[in-house]
PDB file of N, CA, C and O in Angstrom:
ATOM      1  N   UNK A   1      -8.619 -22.014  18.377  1.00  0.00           N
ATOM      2  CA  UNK A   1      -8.314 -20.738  18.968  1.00  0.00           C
ATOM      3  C   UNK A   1      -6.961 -20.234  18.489  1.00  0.00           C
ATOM      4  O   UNK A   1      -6.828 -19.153  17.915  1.00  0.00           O
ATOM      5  N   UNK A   2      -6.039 -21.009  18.734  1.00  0.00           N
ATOM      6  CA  UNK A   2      -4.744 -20.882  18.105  1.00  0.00           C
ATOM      7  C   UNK A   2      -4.442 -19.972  16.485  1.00  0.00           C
ATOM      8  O   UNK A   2      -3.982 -18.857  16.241  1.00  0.00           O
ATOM      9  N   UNK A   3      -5.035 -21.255  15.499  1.00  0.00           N
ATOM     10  CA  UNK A   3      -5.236 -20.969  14.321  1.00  0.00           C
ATOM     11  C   UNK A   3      -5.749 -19.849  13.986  1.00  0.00           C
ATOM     12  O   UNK A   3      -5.115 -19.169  13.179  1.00  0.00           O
ATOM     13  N   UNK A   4      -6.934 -19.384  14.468  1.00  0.00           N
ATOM     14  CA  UNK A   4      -7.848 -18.238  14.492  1.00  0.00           C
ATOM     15  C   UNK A   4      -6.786 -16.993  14.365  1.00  0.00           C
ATOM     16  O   UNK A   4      -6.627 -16.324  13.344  1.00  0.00           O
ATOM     17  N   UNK A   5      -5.934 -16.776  15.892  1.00  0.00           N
ATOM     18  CA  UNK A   5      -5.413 -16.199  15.956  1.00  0.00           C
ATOM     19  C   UNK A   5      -3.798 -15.826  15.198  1.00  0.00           C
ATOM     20  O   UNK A   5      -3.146 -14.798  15.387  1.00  0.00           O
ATOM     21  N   UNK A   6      -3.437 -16.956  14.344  1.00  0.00           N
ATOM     22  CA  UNK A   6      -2.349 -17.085  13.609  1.00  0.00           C
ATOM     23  C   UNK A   6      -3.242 -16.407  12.021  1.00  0.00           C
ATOM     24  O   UNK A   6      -2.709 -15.982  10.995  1.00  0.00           O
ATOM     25  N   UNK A   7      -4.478 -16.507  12.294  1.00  0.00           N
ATOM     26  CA  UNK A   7      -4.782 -16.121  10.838  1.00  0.00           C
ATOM     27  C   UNK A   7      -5.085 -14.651  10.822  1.00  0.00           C
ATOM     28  O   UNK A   7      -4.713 -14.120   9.776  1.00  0.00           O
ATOM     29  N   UNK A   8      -5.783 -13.664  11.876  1.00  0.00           N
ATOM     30  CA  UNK A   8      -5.446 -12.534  12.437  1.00  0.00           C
ATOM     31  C   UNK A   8      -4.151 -12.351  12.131  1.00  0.00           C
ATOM     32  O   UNK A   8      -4.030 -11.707  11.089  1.00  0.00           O
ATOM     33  N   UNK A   9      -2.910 -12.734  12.739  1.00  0.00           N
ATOM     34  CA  UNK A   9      -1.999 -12.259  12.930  1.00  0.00           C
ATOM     35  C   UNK A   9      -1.652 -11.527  11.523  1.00  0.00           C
ATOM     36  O   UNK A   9      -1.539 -10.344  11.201  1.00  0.00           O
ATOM     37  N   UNK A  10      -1.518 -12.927  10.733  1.00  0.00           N
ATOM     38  CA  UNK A  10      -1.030 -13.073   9.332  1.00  0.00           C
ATOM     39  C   UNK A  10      -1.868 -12.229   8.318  1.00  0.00           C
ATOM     40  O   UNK A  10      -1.723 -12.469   7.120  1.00  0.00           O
ATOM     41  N   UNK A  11      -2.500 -11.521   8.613  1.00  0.00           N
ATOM     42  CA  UNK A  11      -4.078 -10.715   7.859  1.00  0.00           C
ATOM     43  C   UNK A  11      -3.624  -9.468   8.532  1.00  0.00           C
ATOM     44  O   UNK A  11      -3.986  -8.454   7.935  1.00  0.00           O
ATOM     45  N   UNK A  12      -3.127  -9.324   9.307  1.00  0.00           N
ATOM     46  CA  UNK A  12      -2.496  -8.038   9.543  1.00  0.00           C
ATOM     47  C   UNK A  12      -1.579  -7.541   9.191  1.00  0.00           C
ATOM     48  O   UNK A  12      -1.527  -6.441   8.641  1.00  0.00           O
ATOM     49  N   UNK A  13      -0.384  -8.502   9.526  1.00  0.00           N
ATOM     50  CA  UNK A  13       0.937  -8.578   8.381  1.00  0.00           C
ATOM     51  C   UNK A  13       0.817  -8.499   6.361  1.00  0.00           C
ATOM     52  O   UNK A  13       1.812  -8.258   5.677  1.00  0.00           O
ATOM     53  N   UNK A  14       0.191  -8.615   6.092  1.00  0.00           N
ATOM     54  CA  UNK A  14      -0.268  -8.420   4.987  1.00  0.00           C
ATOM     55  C   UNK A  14      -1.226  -7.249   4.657  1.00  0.00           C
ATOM     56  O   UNK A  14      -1.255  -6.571   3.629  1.00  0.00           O
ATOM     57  N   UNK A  15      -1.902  -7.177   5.618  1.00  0.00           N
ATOM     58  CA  UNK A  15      -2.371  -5.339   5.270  1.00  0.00           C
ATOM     59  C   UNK A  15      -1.260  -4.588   5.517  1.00  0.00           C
ATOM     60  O   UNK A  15      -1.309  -3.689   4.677  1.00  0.00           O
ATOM     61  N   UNK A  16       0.072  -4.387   6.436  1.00  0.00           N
ATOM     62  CA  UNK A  16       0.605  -3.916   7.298  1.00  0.00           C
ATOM     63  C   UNK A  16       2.115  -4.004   5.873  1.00  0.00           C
ATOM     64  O   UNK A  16       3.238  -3.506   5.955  1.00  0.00           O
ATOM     65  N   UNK A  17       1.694  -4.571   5.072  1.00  0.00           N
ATOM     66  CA  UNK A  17       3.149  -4.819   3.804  1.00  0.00           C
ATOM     67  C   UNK A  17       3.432  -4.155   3.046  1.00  0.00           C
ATOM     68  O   UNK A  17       2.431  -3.806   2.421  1.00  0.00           O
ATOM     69  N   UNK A  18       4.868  -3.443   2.455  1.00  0.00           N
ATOM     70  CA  UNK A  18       4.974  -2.876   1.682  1.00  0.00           C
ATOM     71  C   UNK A  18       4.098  -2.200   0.100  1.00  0.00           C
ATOM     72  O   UNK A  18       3.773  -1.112  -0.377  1.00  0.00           O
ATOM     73  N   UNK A  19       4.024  -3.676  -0.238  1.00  0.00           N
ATOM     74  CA  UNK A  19       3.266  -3.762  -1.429  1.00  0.00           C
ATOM     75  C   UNK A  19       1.843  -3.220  -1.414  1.00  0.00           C
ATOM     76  O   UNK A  19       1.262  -2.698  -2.365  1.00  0.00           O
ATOM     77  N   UNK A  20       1.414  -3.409  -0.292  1.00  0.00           N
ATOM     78  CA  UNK A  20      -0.436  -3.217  -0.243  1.00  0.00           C
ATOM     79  C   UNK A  20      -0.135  -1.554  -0.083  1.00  0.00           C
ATOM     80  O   UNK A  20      -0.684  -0.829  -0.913  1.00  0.00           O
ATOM     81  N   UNK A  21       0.326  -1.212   0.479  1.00  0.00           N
ATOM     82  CA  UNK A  21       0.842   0.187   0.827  1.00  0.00           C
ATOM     83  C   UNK A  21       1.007   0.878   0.179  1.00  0.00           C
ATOM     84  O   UNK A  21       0.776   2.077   0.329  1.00  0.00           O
ATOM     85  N   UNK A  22       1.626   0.157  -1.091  1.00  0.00           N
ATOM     86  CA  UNK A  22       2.343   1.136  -1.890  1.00  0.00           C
ATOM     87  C   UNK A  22       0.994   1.415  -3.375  1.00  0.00           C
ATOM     88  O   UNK A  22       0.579   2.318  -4.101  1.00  0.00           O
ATOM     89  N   UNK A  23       0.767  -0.154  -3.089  1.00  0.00           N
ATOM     90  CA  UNK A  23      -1.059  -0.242  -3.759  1.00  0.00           C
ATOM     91  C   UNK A  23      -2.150   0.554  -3.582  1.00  0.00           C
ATOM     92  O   UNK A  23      -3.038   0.505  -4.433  1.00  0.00           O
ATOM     93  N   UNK A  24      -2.236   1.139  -2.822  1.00  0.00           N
ATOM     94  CA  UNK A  24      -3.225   1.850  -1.529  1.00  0.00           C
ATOM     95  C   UNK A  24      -2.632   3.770  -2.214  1.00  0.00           C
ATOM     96  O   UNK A  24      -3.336   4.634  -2.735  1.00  0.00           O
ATOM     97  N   UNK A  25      -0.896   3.798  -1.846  1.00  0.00           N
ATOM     98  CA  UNK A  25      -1.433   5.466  -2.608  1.00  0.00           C
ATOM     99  C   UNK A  25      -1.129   5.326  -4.205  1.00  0.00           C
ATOM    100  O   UNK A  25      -0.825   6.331  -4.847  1.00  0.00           O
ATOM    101  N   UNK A  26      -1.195   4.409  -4.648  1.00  0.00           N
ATOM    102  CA  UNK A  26      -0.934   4.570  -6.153  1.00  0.00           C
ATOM    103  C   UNK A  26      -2.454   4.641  -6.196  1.00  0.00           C
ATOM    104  O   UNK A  26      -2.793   5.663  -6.794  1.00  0.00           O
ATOM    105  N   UNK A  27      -3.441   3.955  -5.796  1.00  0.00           N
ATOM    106  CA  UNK A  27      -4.882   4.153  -6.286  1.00  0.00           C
ATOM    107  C   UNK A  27      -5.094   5.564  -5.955  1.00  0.00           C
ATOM    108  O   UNK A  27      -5.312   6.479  -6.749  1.00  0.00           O
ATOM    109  N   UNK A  28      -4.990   5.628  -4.510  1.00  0.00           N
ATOM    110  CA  UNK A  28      -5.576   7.101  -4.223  1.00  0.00           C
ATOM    111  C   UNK A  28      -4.850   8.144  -5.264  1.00  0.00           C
ATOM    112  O   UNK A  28      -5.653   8.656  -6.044  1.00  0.00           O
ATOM    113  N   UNK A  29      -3.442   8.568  -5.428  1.00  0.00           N
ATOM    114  CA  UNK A  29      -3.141   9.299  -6.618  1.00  0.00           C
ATOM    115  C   UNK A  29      -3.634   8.937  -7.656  1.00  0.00           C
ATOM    116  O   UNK A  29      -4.118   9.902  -8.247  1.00  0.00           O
ATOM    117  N   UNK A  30      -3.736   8.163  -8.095  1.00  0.00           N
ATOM    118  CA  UNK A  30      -4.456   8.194  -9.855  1.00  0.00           C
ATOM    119  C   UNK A  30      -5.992   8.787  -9.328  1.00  0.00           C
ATOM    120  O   UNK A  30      -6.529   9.635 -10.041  1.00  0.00           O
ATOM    121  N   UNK A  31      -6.697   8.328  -8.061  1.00  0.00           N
ATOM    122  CA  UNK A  31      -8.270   8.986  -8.439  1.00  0.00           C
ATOM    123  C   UNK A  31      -8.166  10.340  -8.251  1.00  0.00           C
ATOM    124  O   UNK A  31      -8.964  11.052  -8.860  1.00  0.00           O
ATOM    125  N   UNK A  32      -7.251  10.903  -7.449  1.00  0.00           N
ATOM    126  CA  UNK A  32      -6.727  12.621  -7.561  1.00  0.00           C
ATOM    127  C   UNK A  32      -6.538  12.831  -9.084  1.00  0.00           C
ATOM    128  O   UNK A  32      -7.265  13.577  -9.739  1.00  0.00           O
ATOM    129  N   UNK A  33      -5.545  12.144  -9.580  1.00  0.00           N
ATOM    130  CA  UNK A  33      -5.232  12.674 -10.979  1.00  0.00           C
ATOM    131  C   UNK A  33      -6.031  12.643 -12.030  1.00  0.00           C
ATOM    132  O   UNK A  33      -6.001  13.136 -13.158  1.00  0.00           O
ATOM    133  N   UNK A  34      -7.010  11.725 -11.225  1.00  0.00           N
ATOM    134  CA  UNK A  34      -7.968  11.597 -13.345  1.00  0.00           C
ATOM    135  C   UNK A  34      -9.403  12.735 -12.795  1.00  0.00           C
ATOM    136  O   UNK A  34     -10.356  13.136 -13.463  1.00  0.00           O
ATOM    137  N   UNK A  35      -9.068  12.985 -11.424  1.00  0.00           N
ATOM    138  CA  UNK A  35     -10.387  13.858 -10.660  1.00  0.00           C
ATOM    139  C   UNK A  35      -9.909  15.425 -11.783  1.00  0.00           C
ATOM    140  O   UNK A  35     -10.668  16.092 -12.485  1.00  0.00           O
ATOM    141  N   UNK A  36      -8.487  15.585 -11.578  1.00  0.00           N
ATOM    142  CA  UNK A  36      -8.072  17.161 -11.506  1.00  0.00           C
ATOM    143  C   UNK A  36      -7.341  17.239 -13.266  1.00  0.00           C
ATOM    144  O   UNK A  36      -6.322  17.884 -13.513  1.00  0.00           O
ATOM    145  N   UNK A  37      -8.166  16.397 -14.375  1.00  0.00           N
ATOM    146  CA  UNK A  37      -7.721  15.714 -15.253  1.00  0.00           C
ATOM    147  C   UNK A  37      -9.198  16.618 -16.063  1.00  0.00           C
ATOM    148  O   UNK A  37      -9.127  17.192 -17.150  1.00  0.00           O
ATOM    149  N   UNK A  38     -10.064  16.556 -15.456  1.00  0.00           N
ATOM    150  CA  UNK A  38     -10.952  17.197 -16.090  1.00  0.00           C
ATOM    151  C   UNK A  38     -11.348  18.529 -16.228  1.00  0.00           C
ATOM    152  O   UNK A  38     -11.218  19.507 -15.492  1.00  0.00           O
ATOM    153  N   UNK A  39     -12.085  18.288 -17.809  1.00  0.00           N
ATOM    154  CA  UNK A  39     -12.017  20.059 -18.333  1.00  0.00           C
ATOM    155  C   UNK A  39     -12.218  21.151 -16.788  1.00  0.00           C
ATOM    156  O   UNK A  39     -11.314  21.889 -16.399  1.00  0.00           O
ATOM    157  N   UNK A  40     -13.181  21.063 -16.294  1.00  0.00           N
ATOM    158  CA  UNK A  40     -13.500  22.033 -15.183  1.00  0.00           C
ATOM    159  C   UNK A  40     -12.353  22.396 -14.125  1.00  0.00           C
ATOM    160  O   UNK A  40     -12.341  23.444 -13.478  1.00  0.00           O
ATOM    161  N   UNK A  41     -11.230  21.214 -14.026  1.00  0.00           N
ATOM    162  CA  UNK A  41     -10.571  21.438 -13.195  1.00  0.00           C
ATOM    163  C   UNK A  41      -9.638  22.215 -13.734  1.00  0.00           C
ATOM    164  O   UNK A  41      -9.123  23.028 -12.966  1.00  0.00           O
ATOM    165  N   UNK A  42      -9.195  22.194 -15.081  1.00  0.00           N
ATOM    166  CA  UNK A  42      -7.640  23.166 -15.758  1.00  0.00           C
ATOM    167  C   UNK A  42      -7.371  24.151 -15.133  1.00  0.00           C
ATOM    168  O   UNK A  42      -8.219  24.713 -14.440  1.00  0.00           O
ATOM    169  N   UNK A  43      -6.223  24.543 -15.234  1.00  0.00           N
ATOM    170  CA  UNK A  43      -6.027  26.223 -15.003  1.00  0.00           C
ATOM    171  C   UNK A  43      -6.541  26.687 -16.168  1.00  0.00           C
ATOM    172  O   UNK A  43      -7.357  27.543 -15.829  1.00  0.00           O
ATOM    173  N   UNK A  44      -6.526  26.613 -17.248  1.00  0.00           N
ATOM    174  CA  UNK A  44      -7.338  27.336 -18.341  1.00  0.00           C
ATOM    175  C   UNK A  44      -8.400  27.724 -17.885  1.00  0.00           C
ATOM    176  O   UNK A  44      -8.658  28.908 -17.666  1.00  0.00           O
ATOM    177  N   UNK A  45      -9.159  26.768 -17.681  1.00  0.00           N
ATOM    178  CA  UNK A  45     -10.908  26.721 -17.779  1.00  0.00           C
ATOM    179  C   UNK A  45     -11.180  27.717 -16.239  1.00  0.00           C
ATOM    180  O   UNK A  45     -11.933  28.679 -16.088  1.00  0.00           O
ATOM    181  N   UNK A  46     -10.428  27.175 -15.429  1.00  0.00           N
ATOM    182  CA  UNK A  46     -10.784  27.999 -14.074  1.00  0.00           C
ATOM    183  C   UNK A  46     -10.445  29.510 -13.859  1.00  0.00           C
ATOM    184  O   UNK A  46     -10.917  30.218 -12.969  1.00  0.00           O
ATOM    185  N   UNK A  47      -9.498  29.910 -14.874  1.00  0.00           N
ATOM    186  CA  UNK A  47      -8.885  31.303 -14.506  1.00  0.00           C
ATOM    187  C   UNK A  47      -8.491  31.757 -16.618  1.00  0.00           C
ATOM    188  O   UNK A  47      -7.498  31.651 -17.338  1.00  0.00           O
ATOM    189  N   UNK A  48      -9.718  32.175 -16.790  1.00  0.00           N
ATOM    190  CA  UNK A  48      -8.938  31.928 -18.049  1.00  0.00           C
ATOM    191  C   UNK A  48      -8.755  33.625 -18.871  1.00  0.00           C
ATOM    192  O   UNK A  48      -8.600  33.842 -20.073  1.00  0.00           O
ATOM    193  N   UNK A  49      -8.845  34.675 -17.688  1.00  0.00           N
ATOM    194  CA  UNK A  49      -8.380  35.929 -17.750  1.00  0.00           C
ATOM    195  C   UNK A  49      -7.408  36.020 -17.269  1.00  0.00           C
ATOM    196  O   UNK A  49      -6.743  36.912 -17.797  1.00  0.00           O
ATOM    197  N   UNK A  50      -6.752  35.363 -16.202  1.00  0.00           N
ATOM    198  CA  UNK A  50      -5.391  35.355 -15.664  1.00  0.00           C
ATOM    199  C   UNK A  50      -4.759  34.393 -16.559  1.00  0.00           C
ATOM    200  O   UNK A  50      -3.529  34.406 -16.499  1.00  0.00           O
ATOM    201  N   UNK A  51      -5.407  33.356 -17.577  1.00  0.00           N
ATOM    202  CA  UNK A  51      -4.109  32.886 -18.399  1.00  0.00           C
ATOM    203  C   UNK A  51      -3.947  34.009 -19.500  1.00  0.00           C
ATOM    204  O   UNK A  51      -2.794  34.319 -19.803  1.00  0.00           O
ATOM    205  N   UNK A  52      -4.953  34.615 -20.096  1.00  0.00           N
ATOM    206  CA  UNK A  52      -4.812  35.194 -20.881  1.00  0.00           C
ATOM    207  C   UNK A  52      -3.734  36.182 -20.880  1.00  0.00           C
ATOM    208  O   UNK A  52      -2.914  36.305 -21.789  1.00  0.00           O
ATOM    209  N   UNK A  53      -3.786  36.993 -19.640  1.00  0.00           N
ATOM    210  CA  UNK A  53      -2.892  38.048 -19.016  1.00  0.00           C
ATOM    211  C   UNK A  53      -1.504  37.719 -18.898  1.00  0.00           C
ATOM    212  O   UNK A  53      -0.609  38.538 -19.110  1.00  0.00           O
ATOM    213  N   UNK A  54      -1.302  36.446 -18.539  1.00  0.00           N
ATOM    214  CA  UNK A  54      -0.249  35.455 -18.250  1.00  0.00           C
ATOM    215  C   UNK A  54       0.818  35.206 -19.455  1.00  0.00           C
ATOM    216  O   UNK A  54       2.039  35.130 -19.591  1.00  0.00           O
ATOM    217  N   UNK A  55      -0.390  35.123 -20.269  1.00  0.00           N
ATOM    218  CA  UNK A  55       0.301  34.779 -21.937  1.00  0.00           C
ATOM    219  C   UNK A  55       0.731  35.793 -22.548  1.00  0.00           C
ATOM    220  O   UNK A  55       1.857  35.782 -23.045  1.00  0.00           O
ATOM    221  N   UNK A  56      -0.104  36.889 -22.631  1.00  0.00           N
ATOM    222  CA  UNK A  56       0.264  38.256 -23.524  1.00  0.00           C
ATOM    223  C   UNK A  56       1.562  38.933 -22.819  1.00  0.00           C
ATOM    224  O   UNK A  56       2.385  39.681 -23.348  1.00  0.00           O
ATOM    225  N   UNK A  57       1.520  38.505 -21.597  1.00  0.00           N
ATOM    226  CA  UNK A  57       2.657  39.295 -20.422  1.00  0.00           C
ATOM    227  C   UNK A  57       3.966  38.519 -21.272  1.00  0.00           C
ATOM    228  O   UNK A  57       4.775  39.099 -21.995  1.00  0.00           O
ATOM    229  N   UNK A  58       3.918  36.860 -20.926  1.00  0.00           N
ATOM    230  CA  UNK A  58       4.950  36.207 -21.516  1.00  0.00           C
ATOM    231  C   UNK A  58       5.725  36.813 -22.888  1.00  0.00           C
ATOM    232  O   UNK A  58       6.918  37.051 -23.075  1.00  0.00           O
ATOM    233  N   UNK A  59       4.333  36.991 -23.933  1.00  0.00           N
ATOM    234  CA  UNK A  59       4.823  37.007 -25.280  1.00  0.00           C
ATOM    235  C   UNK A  59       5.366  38.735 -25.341  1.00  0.00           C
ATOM    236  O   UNK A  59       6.197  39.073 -26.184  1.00  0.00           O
ATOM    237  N   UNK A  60       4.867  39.593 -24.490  1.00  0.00           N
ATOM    238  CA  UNK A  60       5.868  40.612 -24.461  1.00  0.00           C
ATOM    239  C   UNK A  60       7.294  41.243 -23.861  1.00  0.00           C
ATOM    240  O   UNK A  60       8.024  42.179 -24.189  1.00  0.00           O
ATOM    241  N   UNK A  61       7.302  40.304 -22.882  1.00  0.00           N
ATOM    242  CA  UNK A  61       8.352  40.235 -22.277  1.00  0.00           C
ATOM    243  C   UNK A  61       9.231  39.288 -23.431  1.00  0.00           C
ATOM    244  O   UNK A  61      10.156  40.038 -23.741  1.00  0.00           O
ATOM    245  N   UNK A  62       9.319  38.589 -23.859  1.00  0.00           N
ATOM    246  CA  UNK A  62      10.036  37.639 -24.664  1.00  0.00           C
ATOM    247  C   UNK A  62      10.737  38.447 -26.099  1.00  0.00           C
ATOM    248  O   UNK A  62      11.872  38.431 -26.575  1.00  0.00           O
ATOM    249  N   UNK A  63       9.233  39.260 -26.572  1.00  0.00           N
ATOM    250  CA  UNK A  63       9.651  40.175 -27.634  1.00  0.00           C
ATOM    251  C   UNK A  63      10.562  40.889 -26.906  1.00  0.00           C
ATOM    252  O   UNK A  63      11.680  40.766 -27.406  1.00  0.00           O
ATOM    253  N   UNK A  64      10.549  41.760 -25.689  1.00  0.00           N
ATOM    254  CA  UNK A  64      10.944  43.155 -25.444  1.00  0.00           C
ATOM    255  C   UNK A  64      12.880  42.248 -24.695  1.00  0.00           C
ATOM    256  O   UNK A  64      13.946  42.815 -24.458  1.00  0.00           O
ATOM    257  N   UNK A  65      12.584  41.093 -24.596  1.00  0.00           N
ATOM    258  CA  UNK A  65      14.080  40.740 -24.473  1.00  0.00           C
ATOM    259  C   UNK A  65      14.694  40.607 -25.547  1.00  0.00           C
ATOM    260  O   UNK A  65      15.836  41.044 -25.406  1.00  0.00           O
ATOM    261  N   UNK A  66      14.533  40.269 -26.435  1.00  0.00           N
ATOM    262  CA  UNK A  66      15.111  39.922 -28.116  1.00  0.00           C
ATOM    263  C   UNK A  66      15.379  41.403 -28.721  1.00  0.00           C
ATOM    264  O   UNK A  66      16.265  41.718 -29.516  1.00  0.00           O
ATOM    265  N   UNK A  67      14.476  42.158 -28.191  1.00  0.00           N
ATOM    266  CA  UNK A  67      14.410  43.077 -28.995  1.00  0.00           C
ATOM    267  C   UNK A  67      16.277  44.177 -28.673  1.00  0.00           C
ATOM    268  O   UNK A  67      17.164  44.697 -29.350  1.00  0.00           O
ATOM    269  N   UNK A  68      15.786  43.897 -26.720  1.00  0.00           N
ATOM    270  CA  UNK A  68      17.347  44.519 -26.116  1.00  0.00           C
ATOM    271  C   UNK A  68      18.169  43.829 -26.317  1.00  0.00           C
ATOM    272  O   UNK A  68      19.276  44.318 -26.089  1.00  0.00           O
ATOM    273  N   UNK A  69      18.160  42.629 -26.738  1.00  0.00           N
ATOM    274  CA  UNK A  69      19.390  41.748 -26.823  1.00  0.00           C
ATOM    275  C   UNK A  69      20.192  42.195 -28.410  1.00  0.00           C
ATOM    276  O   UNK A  69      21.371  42.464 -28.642  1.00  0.00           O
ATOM    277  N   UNK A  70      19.207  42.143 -29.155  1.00  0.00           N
ATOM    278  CA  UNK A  70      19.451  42.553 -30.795  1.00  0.00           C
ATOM    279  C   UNK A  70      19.903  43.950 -31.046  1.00  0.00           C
ATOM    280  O   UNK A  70      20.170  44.269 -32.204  1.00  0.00           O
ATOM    281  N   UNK A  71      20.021  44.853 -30.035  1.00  0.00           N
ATOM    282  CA  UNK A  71      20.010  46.543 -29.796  1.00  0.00           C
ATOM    283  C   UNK A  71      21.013  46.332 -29.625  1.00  0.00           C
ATOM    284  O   UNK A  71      21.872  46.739 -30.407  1.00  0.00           O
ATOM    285  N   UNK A  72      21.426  45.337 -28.117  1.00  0.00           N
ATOM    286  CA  UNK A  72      22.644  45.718 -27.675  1.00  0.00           C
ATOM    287  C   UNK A  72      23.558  44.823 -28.069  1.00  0.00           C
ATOM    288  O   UNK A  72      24.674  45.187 -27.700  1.00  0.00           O
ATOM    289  N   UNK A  73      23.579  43.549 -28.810  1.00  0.00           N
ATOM    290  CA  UNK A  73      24.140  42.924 -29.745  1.00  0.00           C
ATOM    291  C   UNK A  73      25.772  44.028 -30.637  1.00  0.00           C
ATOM    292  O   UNK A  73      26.935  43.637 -30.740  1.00  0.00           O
ATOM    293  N   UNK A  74      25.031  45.728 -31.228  1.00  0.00           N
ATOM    294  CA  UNK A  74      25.942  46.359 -31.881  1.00  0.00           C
ATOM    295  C   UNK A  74      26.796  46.830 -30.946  1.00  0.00           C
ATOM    296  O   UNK A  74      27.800  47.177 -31.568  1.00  0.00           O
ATOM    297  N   UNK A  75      27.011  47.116 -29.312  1.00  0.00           N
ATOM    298  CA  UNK A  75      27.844  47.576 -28.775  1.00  0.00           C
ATOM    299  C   UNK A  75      29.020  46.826 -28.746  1.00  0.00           C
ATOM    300  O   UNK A  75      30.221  47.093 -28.796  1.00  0.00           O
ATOM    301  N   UNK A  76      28.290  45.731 -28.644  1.00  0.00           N
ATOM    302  CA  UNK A  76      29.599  44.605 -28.163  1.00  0.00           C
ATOM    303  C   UNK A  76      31.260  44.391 -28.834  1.00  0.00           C
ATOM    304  O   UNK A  76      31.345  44.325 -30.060  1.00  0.00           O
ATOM    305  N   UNK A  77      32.478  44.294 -28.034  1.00  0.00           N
ATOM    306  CA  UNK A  77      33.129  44.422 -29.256  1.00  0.00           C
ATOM    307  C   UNK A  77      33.750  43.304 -29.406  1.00  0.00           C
ATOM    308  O   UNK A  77      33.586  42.426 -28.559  1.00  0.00           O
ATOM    309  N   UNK A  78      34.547  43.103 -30.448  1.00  0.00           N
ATOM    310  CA  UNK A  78      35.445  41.750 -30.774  1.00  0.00           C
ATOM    311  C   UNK A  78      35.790  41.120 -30.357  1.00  0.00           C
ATOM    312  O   UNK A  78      36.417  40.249 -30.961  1.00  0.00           O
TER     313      UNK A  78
END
């Protein structure tokens, strides 16, 4: 009866441990990550008119800063 209950105890303390714990969300994150890892899940694949929009927005805004920066580059003085 004793024993029984020392082996309970000790089976709890060991689920109840750092390590198993820390074992426990490292699995659960990796099966999230290799879940949201696939093609279907991307932001590409799921929205891929809002990346598009996203991108052309980027690459004109980027031009249209270079472009004022290089304009106003000649005011500047010495």
């Amino acid at each position: 009866m004793m024993e029984q209950a020392i082996d309970q105890a000790a089976a709890r303390v060991s689920d109840l441990s750092p390590c198993n714990q820390m074992n426990a969300k490292i699995s659960m994150w990796s099966r999230i990550g290799n879940a949201g890892m696939s093609r279907a899940g991307s932001l590409l694949w799921r929205h891929p008119f809002t990346f598009l929009i996203g991108f052309v927005l980027c690459v004109v805004v980027t031009t249209g800063g270079y472009l004022y920066w290089d304009y106003a580059r000649h005011f500047e003085s010495r």
